[in-house]
N, C-alpha and C positions, 0 to 999 in steps of 0.2 A: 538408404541408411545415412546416417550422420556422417560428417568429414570434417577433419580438421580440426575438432573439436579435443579437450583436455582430455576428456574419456578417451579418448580414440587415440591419441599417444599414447598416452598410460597404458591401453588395455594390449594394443601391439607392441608397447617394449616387453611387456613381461609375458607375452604368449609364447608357451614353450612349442607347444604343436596345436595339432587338429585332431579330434578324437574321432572312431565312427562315428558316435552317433551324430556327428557334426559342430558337436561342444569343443571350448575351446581348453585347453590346459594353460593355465593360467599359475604363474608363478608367485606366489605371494612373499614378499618385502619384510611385515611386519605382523608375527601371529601373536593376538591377546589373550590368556584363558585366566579362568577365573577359578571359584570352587564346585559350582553350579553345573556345566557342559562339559565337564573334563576329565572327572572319575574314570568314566565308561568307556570312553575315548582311549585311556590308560589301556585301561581294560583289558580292548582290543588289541592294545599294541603288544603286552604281553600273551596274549595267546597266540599271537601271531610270531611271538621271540624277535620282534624292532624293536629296533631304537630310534628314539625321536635323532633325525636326517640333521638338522642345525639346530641346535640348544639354543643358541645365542640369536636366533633370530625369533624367537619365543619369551615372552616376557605375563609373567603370574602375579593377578595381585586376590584380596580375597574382599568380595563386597556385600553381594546379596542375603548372605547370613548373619555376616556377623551384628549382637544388638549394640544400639549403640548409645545406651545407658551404662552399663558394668560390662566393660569387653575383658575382664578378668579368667582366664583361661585355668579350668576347664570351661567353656560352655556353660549355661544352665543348661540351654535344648541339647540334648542329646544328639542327637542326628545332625546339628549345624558345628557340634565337635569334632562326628567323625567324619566330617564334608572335610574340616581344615586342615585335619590331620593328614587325612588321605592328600590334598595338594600339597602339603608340606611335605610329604613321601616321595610323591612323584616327582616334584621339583627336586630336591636332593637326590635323587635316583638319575634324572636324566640331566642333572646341571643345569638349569632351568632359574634363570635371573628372578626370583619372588618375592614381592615387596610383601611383609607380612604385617600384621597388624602390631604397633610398636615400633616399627621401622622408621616411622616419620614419613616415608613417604608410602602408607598403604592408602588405598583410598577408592572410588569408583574406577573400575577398567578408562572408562571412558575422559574421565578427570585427571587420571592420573599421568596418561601416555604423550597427551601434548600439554602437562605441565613439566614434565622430565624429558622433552624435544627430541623424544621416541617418532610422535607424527611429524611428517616433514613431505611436501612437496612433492607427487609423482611417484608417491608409493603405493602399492596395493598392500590395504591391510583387511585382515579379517580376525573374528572369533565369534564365541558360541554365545553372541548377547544379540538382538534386535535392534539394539541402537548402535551399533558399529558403526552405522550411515555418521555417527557425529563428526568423525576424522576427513571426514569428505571439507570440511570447514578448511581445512589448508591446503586444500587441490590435491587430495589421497582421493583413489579409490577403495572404499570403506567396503565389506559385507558384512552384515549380519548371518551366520552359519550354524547347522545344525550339529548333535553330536558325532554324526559319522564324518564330517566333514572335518570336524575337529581331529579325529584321527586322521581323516587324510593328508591333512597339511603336515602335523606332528612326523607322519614317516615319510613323505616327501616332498615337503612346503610344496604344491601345489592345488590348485584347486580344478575340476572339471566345472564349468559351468558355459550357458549360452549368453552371445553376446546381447548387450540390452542395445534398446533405439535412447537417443535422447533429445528430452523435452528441455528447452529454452524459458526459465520462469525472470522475467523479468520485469524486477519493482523500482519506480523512479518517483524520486522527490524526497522532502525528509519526513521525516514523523512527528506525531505531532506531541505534546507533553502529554507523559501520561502514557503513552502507548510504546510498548519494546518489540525484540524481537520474538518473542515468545505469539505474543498480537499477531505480527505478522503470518506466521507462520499457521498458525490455529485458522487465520484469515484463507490463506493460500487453501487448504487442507477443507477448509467450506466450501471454498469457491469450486475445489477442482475434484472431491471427493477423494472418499477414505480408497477408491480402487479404481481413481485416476492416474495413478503413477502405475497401474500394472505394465510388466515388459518394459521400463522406463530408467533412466539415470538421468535424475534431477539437475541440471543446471543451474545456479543461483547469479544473475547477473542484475545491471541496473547500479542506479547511484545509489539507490535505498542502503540495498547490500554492502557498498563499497565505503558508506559512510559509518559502516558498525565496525564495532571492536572484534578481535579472532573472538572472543567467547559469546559475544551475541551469534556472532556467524558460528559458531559450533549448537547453539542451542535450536537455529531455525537446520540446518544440518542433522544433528540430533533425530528432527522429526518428519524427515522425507518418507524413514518407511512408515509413520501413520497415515500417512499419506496414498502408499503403497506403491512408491518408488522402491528400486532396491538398495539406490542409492544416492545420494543428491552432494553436490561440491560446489564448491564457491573457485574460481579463479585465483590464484596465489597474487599477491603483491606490497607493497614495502608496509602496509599491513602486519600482513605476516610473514613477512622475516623480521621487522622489528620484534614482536612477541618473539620469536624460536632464540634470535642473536643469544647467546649466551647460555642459553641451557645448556645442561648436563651434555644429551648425546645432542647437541645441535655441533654440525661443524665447526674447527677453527681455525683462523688463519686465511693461508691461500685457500684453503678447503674448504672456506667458506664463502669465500668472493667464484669459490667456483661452481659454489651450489646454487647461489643467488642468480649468477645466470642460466645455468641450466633448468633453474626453478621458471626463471621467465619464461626460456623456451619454450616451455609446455603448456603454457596461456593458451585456450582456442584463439586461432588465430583469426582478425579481423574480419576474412571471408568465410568461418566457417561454417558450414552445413548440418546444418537443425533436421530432426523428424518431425518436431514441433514446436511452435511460440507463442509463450501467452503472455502481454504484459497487464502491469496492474497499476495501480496510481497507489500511495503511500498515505495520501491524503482522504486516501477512502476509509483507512485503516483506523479503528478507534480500540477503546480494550474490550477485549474478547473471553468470551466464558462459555464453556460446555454447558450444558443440558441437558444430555444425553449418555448413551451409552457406546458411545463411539465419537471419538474427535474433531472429528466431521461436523458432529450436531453442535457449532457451536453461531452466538451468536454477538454481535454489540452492546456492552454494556446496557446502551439505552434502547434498548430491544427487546420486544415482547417474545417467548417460545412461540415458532411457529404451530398454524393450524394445519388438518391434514390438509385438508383444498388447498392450500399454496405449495405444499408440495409435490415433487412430480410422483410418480405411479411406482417408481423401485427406490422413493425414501419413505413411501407413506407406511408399510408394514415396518419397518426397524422404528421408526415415529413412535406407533401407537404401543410396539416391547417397552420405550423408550418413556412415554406417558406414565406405562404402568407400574417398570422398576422405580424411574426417580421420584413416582408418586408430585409430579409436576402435570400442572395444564395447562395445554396450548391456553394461547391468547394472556398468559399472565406474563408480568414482565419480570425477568432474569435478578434485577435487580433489587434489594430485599428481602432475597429467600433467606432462610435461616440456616446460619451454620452450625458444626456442633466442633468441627477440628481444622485445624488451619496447620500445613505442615509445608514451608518451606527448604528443598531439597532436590536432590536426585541427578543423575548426568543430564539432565536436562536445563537445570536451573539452581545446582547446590556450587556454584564457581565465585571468586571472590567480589566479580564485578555484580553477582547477583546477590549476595549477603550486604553489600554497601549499601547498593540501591533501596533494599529492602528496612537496614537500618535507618533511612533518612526519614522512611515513614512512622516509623517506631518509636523513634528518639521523641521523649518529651508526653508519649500517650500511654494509655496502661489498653492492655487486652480485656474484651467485653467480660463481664462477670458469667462462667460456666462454660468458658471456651478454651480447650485443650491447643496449644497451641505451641509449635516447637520449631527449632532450627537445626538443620543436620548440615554439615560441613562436606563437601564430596569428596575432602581427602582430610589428609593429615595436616599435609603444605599449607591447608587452604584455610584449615583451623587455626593451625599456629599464625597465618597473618591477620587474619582477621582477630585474635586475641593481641597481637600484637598493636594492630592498628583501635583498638578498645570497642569495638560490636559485641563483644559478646557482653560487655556493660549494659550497652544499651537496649539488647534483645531484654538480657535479664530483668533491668528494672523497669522494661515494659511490661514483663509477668511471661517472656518466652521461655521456653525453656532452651537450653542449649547443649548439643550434644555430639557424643564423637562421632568420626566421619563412616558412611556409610551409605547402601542404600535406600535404609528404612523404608518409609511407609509408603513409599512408587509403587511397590510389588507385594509387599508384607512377608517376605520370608524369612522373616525373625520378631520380634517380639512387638514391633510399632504395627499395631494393627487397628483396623474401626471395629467396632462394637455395633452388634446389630444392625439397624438401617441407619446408626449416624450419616451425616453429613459430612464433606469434605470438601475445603478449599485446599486445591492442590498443584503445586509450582511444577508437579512431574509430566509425565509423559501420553500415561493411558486413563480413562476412567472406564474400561470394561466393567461389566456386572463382578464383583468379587477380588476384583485387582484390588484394592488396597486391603482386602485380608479376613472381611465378612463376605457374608454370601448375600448379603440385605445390604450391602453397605454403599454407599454413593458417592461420586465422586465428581467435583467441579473444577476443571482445569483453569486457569489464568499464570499471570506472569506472579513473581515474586512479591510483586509492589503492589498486586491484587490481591495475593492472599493477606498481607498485613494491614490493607483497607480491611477486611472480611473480620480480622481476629481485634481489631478496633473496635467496630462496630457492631458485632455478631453476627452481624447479617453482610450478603455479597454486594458489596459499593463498589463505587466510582472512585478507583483512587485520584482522581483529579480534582476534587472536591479536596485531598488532603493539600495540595499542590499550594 
């Protein structure tokens, strides 16, 4: 097993005990809930007559529902009213810190927690989202958890769970123009498969990584569990304490110089001991685009969809699912497929450094004629700077639309949904069969600055050609 490693601090500072079944009870830091995993969670705790164990170490915001064209309350949808109502309840019942929508600071769980310096260094945090792995970006141990888990932490912040082995991913050199972290990460996620990370807690090391900003390293973070890691982290460094300095709940003072070093401390340490090591070269990396129906299938801009014969014997069945929902054929090349929606967005890629990026390509072009295409902000913070710094000028008189913060069309459980088999160029996280909100609907991952080549052109380009 691993040693020495940040996981393996982290995981024995906050292990309370050893349970039978050999699992370890694990003390969690920082719990996130949202309106989605948390109801029922309530639920339980009322019939059980608890109370949530520490308020204050529990922090509520509301994402997945709310629309984020007229967030004028009541609801239209009915059922995403009484989602908000009900966390609005529970929060004021157990004293439960809740950024609501209005607040200024409501926005994606995931967007919201290390832009208000909640995530910090050597914390274990969890909640009831899948991408929980993005806080791993500042050397947290992140989980993504389920609703009973959500109650267990609520009545006594800890968690049962077994310890993971971990894998060593390390990418060296710089990137080339045109290619982000997003690239990377979709790259990593081909190379090593969507259930390559199983039993695993992703390491993100290498100058690659060490040359990115805290929100690029949150977005390849972000996506370790597509990967199927449980969790994947970057190494903390003046990186990321310069981002934290001055947030809200980031340390201050001596409090602060004394976090900085204890933040170091928990750096794997120089000799430390891997389950396993894979490195990559940066220079391999070009921009990348799904194909498929799993994140995995993804490939090179200038890259044809694979045929079954090149693939091995346990991808050629998900392949040929894969042929028949995107209504795509091996041997044609990625590039020029037709889009119909283009949505920049989600805890993946809705962050301010991703809206900039995104405007550069925007600025000065109009969006292809009969392409739906939009910007969603992943908070409120993240709205108001970007209007501040004039993007949302530029989206608009591109022909984008621009909209309040949320998770829209990632998931579709609120009103931004595809329409029958459209098409989607999409900055978010999953393209499962029906994740963006039809059951025909399809979905093409790339970075931010891929999707704005796509809604340029109609069809899925090379943003390097805009360059």
């Amino acid at each position: 097993m691993s040693k020495g490693t940040l996981f393996d601090k982290v995981w024995n500072l906050h292990t309370v005990g050893t349970l039978t079944s050999g699992q370890t009870q694990l003390f969690i830091g920082l719990h996130l809930i949202h309106e989605v995993t948390s109801p029922q969670a309530f639920a339980m705790l009322r019939e059980r007559e608890l109370k949530v164990l520490f308020p204050e170490r529990t922090v509520a915001t509301v994402d997945h529902i709310v629309p984020t064209e007229n967030q004028a309350r009541p609801f239209a949808d009915v059922l995403a009213e009484e989602m908000i109502v009900a966390l609005e309840d529970n929060c004021k019942a157990h004293d439960i810190r809740f950024y609501n929508v209005g607040s200024g600071r409501q926005g994606i769980v995931h967007v919201i927690a290390p832009e208000q310096g909640l995530t910090q260094p050597g914390m274990t945090i969890a909640c009831g989202d899948s991408h929980t792995s993005t806080h791993g970006a500042f050397g947290a141990i992140a989980f993504g958890i389920g609703t009973s888990q959500v109650r267990d932490i609520l009545a006594s912040q800890t968690l049962a769970l077994s310890k993971l082995k971990v894998r060593k991913i390390e990418v060296n050199g710089t990137l080339n123009p045109g290619v982000y972290a997003k690239d990377v990460v979709l790259h990593l996620i081909r190379k090593l498969g969507v259930n390559g990370g199983v039993g695993y807690a992703y390491e993100y090391a290498g100058s690659t990584f060490e040359q990115m900003s805290m929100e690029e390293r949150m977005t390849v973070c972000n996506m370790a569990i597509e990967g199927g890691a449980r969790c994947g982290y970057i190494n903390p460094d003046q990186v990321t304490f310069d981002y934290l300095k001055g947030r809200e709940f980031a340390p201050k003072g001596e409090e602060w110089d004394k976090a900085v070093e204890w933040w170091t401390s928990i750096r794997s340490d120089a000799d430390a001991e891997y389950d396993d090591v894979v490195v990559f070269d940066a220079a391999d990396i070009q921009p990348t685009v799904t194909w498929g129906i799993t994140p995995g299938q993804g490939i090179g801009i200038n890259e044809t969809i694979p045929k079954p014969e090149e693939l091995s014997d346990s991808d050629r069945a998900i392949a040929q699912e894969a042929y028949r929902y995107m209504k795509l054929n091996p041997g044609d090349k990625i590039a020029g497929t037709k889009v119909d929606v283009c949505f920049v967005g989600s805890c993946t890629n809705g962050r301010i450094s991703d809206l900039r990026e995104a405007a550069k390509f925007a600025k000065g072009r109009q969006v292809a004629s009969g392409i739906k295409a939009f910007i969603v902000p992943g908070s409120e913070d993240v709205k108001k700077q970007a209007e501040a710094e004039g993007l949302d000028k530029v989206f608009l008189e591109a022909g984008f639309e621009w909209r309040e913060s949320g998770c829209s069309m990632c998931l579709a459980m609120n009103p931004d949904k595809l329409q029958g088999s459209q098409i989607s160029a999409s900055s978010s996280n999953r393209n499962f069969k029906g994740r963006q909100g039809s059951s025909e609907g399809r979905t093409l991952l790339m970075s931010p600055a891929m999707v704005v080549a796509a809604a340029i052109n109609g069809v899925v380009s090379d943003v390097r050609d805009l360059l």
